[in-house]
Biopython code that builds the backbone (N, CA, C, O; Angstrom):
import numpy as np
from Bio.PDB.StructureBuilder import StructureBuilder

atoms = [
    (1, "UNK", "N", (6.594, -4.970, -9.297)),
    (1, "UNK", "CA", (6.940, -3.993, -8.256)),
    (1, "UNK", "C", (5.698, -3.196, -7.879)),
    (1, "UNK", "O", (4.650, -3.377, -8.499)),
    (2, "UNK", "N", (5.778, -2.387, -6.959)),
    (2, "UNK", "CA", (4.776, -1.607, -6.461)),
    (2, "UNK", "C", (4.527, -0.357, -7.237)),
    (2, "UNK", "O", (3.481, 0.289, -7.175)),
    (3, "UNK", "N", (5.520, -0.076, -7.940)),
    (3, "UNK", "CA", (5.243, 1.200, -8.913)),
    (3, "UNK", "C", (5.401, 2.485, -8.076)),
    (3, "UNK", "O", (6.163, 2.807, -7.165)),
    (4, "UNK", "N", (4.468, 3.055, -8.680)),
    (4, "UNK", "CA", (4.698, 4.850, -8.029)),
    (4, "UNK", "C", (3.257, 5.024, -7.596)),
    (4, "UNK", "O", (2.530, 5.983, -7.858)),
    (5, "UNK", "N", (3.064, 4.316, -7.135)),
    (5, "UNK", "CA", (1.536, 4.367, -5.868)),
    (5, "UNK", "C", (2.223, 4.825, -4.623)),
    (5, "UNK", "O", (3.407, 4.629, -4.348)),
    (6, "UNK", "N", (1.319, 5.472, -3.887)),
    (6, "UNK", "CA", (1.679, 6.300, -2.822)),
    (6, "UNK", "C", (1.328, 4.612, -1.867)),
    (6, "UNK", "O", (0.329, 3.977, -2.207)),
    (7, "UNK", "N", (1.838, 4.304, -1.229)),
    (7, "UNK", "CA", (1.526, 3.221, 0.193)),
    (7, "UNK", "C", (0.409, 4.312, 1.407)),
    (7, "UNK", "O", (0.427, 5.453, 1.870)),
    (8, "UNK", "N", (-0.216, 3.414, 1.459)),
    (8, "UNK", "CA", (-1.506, 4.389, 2.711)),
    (8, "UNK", "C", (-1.217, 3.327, 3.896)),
    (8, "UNK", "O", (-1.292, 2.107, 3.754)),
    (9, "UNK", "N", (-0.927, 3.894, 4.900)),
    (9, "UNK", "CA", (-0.823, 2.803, 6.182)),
    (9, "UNK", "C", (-2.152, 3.226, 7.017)),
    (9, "UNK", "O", (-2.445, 4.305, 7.532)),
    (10, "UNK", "N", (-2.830, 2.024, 6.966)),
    (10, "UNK", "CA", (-4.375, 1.852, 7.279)),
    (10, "UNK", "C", (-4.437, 1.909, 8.628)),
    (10, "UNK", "O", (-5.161, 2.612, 9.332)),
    (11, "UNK", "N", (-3.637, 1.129, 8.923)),
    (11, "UNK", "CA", (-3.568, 0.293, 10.576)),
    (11, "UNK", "C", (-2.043, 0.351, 10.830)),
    (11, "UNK", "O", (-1.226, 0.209, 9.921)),
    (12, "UNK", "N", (-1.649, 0.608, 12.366)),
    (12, "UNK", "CA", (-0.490, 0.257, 13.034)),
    (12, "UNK", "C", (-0.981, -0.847, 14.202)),
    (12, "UNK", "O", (-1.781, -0.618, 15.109)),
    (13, "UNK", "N", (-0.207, -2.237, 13.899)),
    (13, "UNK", "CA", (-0.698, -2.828, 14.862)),
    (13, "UNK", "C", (0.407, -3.270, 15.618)),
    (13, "UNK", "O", (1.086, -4.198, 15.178)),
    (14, "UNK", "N", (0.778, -2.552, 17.067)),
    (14, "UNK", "CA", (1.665, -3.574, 17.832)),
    (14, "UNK", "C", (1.448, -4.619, 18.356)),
    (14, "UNK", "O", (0.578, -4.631, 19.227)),
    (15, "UNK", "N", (2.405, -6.310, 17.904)),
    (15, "UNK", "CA", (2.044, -7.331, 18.459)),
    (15, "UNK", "C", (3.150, -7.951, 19.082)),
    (15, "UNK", "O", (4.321, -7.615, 18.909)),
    (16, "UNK", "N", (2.719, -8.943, 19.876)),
    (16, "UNK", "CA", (3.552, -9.790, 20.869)),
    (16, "UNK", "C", (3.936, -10.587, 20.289)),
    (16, "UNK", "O", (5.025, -10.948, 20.734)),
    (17, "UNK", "N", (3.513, -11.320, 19.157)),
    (17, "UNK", "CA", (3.855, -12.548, 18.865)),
    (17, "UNK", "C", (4.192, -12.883, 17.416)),
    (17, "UNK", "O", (3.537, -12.202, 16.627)),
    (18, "UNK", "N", (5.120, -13.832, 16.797)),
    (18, "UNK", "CA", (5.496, -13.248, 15.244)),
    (18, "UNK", "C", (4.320, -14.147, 14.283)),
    (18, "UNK", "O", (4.030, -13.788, 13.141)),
    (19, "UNK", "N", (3.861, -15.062, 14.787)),
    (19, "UNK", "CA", (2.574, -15.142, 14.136)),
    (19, "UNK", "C", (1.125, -14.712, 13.923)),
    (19, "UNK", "O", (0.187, -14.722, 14.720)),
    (20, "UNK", "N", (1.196, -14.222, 12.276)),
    (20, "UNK", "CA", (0.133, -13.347, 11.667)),
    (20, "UNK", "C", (-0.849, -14.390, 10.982)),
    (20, "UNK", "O", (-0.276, -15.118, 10.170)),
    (21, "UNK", "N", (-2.104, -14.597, 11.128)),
    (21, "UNK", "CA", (-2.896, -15.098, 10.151)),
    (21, "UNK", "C", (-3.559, -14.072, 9.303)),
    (21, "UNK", "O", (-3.991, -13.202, 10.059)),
    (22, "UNK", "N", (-3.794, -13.830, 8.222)),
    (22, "UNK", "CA", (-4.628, -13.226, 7.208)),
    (22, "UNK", "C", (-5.449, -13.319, 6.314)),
    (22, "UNK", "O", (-5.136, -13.662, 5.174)),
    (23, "UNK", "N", (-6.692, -13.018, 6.692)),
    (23, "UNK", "CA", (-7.558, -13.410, 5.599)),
    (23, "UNK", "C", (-8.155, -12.411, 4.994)),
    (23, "UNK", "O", (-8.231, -11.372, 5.649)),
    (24, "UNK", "N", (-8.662, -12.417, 3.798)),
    (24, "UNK", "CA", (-8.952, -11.517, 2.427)),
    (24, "UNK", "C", (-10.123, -12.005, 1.715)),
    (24, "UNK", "O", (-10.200, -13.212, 1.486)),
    (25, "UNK", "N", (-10.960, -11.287, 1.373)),
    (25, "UNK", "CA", (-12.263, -11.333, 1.127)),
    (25, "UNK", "C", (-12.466, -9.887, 0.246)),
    (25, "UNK", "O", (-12.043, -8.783, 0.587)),
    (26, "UNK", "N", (-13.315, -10.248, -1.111)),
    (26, "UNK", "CA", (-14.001, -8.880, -1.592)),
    (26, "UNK", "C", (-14.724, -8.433, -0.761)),
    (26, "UNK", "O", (-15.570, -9.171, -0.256)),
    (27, "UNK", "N", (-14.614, -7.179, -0.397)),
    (27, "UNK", "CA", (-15.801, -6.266, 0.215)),
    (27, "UNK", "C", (-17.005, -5.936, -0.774)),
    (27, "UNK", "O", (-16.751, -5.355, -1.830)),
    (28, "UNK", "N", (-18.239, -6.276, -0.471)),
    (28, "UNK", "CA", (-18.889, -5.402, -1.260)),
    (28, "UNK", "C", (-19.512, -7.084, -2.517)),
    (28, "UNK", "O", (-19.761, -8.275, -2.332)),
    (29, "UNK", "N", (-19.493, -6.056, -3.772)),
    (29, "UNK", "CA", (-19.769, -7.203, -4.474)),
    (29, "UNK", "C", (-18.263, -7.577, -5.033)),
    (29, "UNK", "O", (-17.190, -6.977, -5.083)),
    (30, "UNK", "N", (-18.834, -9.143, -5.507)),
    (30, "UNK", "CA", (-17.648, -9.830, -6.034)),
    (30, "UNK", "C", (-17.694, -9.455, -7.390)),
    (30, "UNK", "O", (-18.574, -9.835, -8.162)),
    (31, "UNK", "N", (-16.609, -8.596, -7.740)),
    (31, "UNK", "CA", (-16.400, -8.050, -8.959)),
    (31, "UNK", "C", (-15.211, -8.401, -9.971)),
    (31, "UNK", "O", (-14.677, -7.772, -10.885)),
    (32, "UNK", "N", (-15.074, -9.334, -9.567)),
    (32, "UNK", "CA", (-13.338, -9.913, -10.321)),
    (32, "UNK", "C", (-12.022, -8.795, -9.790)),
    (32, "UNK", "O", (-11.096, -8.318, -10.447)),
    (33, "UNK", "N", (-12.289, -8.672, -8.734)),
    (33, "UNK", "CA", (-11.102, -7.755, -7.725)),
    (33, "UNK", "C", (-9.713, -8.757, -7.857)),
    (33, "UNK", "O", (-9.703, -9.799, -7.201)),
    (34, "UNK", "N", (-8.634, -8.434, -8.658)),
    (34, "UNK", "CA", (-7.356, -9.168, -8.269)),
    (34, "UNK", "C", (-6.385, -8.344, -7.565)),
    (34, "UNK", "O", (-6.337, -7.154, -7.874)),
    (35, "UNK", "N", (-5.656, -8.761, -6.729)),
    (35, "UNK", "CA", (-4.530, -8.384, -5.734)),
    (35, "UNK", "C", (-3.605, -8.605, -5.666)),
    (35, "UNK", "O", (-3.641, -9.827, -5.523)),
    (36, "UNK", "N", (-2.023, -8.148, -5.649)),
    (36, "UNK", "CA", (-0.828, -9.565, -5.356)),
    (36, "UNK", "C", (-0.753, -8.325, -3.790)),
    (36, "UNK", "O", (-0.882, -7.120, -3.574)),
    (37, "UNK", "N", (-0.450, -9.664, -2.989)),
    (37, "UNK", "CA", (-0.282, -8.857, -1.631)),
    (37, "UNK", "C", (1.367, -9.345, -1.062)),
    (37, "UNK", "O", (1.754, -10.486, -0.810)),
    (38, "UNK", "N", (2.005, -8.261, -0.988)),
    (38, "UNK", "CA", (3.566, -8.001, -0.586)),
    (38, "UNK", "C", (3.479, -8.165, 1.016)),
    (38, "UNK", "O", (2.683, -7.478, 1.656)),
    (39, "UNK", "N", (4.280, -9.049, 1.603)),
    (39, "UNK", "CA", (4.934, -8.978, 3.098)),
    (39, "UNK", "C", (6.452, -8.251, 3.021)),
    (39, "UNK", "O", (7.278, -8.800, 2.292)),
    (40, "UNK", "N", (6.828, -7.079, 3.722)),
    (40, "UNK", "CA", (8.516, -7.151, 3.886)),
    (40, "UNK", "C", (8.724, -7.194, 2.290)),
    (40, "UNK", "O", (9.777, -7.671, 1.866)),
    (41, "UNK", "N", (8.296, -6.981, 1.894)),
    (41, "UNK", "CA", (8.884, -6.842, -0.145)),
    (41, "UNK", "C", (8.826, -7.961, -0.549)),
    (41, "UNK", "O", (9.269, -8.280, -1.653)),
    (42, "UNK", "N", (8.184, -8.894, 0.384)),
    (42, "UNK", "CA", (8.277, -10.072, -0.784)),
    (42, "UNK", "C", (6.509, -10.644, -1.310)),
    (42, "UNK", "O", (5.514, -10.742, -0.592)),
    (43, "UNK", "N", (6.620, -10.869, -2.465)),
    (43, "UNK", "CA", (5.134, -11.707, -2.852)),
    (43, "UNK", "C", (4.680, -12.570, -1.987)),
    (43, "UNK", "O", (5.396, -13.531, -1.707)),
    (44, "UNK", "N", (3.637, -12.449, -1.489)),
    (44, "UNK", "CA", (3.411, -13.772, -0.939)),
    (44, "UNK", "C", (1.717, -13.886, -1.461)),
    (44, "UNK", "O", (1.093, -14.671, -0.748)),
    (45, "UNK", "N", (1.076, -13.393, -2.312)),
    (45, "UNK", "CA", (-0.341, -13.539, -3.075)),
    (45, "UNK", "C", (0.028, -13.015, -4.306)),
    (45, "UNK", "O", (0.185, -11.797, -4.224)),
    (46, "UNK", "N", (0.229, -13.470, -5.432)),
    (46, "UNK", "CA", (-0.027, -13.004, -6.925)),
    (46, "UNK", "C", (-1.087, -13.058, -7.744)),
    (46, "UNK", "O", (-1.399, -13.954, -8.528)),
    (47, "UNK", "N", (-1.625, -12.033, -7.511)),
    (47, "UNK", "CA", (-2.661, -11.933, -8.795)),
    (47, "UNK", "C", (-3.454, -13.045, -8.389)),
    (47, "UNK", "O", (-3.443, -14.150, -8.931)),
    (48, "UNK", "N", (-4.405, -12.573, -7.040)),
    (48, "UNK", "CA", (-5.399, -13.474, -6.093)),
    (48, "UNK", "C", (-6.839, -12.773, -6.548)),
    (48, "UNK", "O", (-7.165, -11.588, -6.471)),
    (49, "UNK", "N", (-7.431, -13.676, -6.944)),
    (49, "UNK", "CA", (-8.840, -12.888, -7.404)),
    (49, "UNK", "C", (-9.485, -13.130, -5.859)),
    (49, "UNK", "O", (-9.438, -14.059, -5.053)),
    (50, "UNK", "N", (-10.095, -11.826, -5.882)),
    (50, "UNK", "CA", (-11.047, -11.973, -4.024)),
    (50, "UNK", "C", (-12.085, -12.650, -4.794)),
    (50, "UNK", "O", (-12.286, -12.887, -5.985)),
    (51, "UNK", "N", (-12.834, -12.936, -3.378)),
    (51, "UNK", "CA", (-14.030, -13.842, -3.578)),
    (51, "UNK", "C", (-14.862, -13.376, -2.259)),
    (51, "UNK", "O", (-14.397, -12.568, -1.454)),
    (52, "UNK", "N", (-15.994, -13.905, -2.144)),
    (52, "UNK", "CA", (-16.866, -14.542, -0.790)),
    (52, "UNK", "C", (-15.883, -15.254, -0.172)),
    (52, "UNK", "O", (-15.704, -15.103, 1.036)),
    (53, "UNK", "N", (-15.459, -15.733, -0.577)),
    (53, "UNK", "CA", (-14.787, -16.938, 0.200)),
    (53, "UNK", "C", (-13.059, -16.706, 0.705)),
    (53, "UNK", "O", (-12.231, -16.396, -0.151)),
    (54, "UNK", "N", (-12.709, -16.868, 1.969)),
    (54, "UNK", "CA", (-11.551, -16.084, 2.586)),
    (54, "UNK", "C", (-10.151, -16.201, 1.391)),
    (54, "UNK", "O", (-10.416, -17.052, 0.541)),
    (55, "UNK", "N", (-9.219, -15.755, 1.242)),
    (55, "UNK", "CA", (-8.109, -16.223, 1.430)),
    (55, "UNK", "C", (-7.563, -16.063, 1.779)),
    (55, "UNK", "O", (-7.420, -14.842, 1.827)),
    (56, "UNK", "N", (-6.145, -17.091, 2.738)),
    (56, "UNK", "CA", (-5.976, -17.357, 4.469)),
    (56, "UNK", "C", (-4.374, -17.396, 4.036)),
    (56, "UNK", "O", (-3.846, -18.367, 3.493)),
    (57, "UNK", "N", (-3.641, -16.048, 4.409)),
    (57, "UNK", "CA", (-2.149, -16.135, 4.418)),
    (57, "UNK", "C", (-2.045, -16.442, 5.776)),
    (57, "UNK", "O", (-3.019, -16.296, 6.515)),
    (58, "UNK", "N", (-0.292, -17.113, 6.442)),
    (58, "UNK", "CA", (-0.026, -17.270, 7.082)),
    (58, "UNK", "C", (1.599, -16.552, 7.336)),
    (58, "UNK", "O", (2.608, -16.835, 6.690)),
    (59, "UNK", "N", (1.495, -15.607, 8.412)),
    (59, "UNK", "CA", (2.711, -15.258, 7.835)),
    (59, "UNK", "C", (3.505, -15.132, 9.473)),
    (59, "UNK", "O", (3.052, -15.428, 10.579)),
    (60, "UNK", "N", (4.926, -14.537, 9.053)),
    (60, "UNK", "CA", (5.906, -14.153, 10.634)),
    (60, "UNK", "C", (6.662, -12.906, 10.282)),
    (60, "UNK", "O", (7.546, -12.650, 9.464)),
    (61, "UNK", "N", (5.996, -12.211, 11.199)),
    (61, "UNK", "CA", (6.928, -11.069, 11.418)),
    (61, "UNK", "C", (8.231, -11.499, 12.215)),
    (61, "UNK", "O", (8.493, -12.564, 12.775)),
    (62, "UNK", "N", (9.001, -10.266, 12.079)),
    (62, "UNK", "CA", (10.318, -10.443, 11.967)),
    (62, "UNK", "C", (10.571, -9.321, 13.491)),
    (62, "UNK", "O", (9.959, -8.315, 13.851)),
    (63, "UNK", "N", (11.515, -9.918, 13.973)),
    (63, "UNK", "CA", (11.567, -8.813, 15.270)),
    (63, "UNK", "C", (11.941, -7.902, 15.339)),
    (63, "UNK", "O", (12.817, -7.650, 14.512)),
    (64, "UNK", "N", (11.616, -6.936, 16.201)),
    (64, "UNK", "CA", (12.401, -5.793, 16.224)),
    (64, "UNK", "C", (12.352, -4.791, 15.063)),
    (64, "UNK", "O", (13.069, -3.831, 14.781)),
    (65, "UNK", "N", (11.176, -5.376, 14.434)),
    (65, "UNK", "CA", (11.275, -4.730, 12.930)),
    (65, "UNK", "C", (9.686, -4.118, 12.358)),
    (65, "UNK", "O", (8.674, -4.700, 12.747)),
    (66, "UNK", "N", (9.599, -3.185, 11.629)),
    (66, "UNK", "CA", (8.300, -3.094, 11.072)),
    (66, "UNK", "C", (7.913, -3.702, 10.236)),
    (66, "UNK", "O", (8.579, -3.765, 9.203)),
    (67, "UNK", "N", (6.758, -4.350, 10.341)),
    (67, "UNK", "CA", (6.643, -5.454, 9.340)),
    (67, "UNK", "C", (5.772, -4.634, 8.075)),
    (67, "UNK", "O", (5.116, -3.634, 8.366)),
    (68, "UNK", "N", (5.818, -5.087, 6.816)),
    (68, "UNK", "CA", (4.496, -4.239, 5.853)),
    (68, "UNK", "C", (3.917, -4.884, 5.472)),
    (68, "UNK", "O", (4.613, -5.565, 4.719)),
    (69, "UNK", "N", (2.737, -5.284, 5.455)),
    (69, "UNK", "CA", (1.695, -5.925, 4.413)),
    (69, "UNK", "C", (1.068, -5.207, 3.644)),
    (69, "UNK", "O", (0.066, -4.665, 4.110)),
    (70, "UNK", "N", (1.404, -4.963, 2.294)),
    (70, "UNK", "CA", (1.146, -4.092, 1.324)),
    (70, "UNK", "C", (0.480, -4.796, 0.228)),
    (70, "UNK", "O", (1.076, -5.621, -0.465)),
    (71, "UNK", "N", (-1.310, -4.340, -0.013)),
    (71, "UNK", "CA", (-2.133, -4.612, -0.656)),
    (71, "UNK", "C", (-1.956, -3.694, -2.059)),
    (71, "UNK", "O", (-1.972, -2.467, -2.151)),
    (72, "UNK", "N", (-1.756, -4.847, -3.275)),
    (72, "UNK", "CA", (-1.475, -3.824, -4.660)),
    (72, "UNK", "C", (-2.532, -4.167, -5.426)),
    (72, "UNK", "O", (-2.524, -5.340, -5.800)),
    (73, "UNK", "N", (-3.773, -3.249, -5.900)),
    (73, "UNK", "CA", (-4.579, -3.829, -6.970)),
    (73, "UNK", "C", (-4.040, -4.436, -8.564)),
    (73, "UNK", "O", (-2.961, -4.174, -9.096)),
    (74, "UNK", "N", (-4.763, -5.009, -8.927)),
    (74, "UNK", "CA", (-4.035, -5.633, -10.306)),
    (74, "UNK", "C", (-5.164, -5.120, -10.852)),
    (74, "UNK", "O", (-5.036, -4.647, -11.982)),
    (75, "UNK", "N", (-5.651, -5.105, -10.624)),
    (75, "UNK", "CA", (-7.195, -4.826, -11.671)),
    (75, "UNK", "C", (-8.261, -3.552, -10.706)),
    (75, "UNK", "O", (-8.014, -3.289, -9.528)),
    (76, "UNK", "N", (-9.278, -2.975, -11.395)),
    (76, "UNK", "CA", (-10.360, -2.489, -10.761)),
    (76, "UNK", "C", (-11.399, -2.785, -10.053)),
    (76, "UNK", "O", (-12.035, -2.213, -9.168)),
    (77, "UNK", "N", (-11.514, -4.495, -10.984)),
    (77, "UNK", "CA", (-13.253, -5.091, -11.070)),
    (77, "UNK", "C", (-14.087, -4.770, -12.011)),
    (77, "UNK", "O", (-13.670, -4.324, -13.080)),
    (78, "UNK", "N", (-14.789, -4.864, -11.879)),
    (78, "UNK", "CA", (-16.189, -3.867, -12.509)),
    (78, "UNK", "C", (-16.407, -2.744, -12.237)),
    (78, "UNK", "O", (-16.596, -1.856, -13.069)),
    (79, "UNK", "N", (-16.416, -2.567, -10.647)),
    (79, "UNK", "CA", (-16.776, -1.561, -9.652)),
    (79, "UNK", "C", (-15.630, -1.104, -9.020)),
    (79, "UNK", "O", (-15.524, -1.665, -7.929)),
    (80, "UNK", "N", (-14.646, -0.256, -9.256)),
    (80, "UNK", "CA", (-13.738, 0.539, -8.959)),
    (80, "UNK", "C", (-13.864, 1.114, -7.648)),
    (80, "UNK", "O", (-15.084, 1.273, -7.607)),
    (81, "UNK", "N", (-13.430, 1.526, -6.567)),
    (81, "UNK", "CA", (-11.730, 1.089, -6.471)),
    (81, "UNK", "C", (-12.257, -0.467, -6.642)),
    (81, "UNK", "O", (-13.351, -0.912, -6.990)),
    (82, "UNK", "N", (-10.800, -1.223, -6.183)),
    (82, "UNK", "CA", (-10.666, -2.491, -5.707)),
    (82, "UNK", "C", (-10.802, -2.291, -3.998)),
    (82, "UNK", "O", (-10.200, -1.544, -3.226)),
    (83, "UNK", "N", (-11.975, -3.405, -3.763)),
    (83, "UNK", "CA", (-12.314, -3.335, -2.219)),
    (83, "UNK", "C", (-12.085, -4.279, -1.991)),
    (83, "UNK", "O", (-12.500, -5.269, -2.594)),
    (84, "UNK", "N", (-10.804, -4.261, -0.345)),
    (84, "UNK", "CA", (-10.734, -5.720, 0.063)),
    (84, "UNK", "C", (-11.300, -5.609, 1.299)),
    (84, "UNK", "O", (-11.021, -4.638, 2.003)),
    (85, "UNK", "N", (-12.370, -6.814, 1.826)),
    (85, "UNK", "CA", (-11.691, -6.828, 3.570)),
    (85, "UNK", "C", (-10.977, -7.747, 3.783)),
    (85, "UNK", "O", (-11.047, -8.928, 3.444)),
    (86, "UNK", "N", (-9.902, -6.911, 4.661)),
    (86, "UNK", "CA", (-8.821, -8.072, 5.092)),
    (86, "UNK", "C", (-9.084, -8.345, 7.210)),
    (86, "UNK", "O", (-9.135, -7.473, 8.077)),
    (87, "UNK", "N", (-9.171, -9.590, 7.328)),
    (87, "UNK", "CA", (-9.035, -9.506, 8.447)),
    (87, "UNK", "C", (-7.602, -10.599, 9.121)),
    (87, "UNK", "O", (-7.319, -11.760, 8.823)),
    (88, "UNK", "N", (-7.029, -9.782, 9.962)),
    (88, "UNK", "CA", (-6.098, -10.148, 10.819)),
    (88, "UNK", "C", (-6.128, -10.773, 12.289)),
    (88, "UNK", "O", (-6.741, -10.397, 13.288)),
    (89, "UNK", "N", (-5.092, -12.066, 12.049)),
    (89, "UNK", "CA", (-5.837, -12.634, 13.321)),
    (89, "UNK", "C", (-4.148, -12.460, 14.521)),
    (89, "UNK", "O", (-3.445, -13.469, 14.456)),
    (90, "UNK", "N", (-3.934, -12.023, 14.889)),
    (90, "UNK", "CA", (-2.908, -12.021, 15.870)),
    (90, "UNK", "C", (-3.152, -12.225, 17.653)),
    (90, "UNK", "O", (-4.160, -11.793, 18.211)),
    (91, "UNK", "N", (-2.047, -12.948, 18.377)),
    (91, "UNK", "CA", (-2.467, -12.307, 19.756)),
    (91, "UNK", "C", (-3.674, -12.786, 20.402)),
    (91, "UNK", "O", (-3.885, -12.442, 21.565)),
    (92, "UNK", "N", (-4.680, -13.710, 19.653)),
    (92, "UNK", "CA", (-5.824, -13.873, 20.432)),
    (92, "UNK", "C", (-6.596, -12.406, 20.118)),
    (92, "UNK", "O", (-7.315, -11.966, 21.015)),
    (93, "UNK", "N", (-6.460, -11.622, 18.836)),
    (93, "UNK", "CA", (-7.296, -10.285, 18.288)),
    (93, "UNK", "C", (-7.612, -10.639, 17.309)),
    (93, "UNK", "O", (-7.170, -11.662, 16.784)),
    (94, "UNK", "N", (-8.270, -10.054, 16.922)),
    (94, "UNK", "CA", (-8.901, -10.041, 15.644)),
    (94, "UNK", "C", (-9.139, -8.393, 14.949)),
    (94, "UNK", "O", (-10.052, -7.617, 15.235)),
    (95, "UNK", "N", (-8.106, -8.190, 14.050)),
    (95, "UNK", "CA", (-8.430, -6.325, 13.201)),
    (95, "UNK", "C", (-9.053, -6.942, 11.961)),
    (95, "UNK", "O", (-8.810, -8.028, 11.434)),
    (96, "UNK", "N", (-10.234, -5.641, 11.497)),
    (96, "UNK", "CA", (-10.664, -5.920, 10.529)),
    (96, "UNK", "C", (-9.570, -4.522, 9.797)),
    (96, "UNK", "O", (-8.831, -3.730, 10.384)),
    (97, "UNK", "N", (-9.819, -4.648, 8.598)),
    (97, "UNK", "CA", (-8.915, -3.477, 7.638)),
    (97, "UNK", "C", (-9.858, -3.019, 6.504)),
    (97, "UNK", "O", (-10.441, -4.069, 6.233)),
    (98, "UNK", "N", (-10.181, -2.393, 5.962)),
    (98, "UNK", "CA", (-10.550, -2.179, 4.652)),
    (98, "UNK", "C", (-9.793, -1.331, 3.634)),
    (98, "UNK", "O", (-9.492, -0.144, 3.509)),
    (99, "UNK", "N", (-9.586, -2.694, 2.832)),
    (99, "UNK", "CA", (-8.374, -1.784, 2.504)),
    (99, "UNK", "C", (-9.130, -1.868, 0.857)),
    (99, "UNK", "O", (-9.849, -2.784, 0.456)),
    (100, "UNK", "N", (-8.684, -0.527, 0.024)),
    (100, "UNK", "CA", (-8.533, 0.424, -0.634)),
    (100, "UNK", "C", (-7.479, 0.648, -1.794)),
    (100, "UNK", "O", (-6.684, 1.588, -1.805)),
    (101, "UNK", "N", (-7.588, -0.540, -2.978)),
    (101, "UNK", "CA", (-6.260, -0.116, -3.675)),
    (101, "UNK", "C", (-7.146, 0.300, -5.170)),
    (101, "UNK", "O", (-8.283, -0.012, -5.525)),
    (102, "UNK", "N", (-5.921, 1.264, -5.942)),
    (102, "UNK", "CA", (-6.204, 1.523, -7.107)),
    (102, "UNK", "C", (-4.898, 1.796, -7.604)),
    (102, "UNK", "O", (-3.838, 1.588, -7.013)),
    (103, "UNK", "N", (-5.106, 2.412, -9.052)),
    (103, "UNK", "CA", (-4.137, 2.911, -9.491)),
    (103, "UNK", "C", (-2.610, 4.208, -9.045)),
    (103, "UNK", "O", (-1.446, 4.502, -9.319)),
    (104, "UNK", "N", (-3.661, 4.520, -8.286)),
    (104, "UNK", "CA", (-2.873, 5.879, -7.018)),
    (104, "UNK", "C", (-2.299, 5.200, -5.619)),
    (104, "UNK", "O", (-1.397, 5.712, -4.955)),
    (105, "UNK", "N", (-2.929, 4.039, -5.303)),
    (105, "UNK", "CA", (-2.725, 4.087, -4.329)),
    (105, "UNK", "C", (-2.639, 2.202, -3.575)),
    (105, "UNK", "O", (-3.165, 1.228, -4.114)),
    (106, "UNK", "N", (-1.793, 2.176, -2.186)),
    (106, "UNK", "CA", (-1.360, 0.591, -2.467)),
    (106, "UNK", "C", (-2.052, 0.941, -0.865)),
    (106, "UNK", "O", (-1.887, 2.052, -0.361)),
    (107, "UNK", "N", (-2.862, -0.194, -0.133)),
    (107, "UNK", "CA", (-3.178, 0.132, 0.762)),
    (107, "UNK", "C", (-2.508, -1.256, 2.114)),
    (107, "UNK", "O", (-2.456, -2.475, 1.946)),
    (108, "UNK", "N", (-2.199, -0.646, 3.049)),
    (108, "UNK", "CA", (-0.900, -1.221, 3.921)),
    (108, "UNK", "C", (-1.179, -1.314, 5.248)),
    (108, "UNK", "O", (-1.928, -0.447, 5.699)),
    (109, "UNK", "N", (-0.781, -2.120, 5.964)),
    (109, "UNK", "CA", (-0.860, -2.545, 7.178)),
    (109, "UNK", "C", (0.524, -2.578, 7.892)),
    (109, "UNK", "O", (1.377, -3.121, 7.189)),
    (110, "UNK", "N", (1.003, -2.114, 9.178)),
    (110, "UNK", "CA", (2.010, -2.053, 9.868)),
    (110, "UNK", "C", (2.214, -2.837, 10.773)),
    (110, "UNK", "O", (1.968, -2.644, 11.964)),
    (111, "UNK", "N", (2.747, -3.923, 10.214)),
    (111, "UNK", "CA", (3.254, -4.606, 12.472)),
    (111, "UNK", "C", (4.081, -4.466, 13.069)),
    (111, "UNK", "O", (4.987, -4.961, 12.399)),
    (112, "UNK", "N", (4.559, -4.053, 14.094)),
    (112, "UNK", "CA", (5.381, -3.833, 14.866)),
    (112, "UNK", "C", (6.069, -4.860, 15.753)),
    (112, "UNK", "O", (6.102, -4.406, 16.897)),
    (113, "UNK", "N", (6.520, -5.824, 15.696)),
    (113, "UNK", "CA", (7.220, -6.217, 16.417)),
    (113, "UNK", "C", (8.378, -6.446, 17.800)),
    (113, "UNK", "O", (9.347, -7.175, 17.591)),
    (114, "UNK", "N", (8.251, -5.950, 18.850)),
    (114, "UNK", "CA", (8.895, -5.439, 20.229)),
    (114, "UNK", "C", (9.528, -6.810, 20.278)),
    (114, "UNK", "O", (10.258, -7.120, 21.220)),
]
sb = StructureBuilder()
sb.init_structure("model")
sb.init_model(0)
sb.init_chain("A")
sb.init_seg("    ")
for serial, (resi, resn, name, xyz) in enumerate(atoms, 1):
    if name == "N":
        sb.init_residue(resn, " ", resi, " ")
    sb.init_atom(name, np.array(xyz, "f"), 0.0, 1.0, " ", f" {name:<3s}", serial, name[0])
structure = sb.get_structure()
């Protein structure tokens, strides 16, 4: 579960379309950063060590609905916080995020769906 971390909503992004691509990358140095990253409450990354190298969710928002992508650290690293960049591909856009998790805190992304 997410525990008793406060959720930080980084980004509100309204989109047109229910397909989300996502990719995830350590920011910074690669420090053995692990993540499980939540869509809508469900797992969809467990305990993903970042890297240099992307890793590429594919996901669908749901209509009419707020979607959450909620980044939970599992670990620190070496180098505390846990730094991700996540970038989002929707719409023919591209958001970058930097997201920010630790022990206090779960760091989150909003989609909006119309």
């Amino acid at each position: 579960s997410t525990g008793n971390r406060k959720n930080v909503v980084l980004r509100n992004i309204d989109i047109k379309t229910p397909d989300i691509k996502v990719e995830l990358y350590d920011n910074g140095d690669v420090d053995g950063d692990e993540v499980t990253v939540y869509f809508n409450g469900n797992v969809i990354s467990s305990k993903q060590k970042l890297t240099a190298k992307a890793i590429t969710l594919n996901l669908k928002a749901m209509k009419n609905s707020t979607n959450e992508l909620v980044m939970y650290a599992e670990n620190l690293g070496n180098i505390p916080p846990n730094t991700a960049l996540m970038k989002v591909y929707v719409d023919g856009q591209t958001y970058e995020a930097r997201v920010e998790s630790d022990e206090k805190k779960n760091g989150v992304i909003r989609f909006t769906l119309k």
